[in-house]
Steps between C-alpha positions, in 0.01 A plus 500: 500500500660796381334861659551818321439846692367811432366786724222339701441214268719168468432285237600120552566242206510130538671338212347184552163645422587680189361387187642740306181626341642850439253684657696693713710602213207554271347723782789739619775439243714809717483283838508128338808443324596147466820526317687737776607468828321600721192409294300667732499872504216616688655898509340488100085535612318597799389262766147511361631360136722260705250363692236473255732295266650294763089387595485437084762206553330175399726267649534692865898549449485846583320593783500835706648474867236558765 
């Protein structure tokens, strides 16, 4: 479980979940970037985008931190 932090929001990612669907990427292209590291750059939307997109992930991989 990897957790990536920004502000007041933390978003967590469990590889083992991922089915690599794309929607994260599809959704906020500026914050999901699978090719870099860190692929996760959540200073690219607000916590409102972030959070919406995370709840769009089909396979529960990304998840918000409560």
């Amino acid at each position: 479980m990897k957790e990536y932090k920004k502000d007041d929001v933390t978003v967590l990612w469990d590889q083992t979940k991922c089915i690599h669907s794309g929607m994260c990427v599809k959704g906020l292209p500026n914050v999901f970037k699978p090719k870099e590291i860190p692929w996760v750059k959540l200073d690219n939307a607000s916590k409102i985008e972030i959070v919406r997109q995370v709840n769009a992930c089909p396979s529960g991989a990304l998840t918000i931190k409560k």
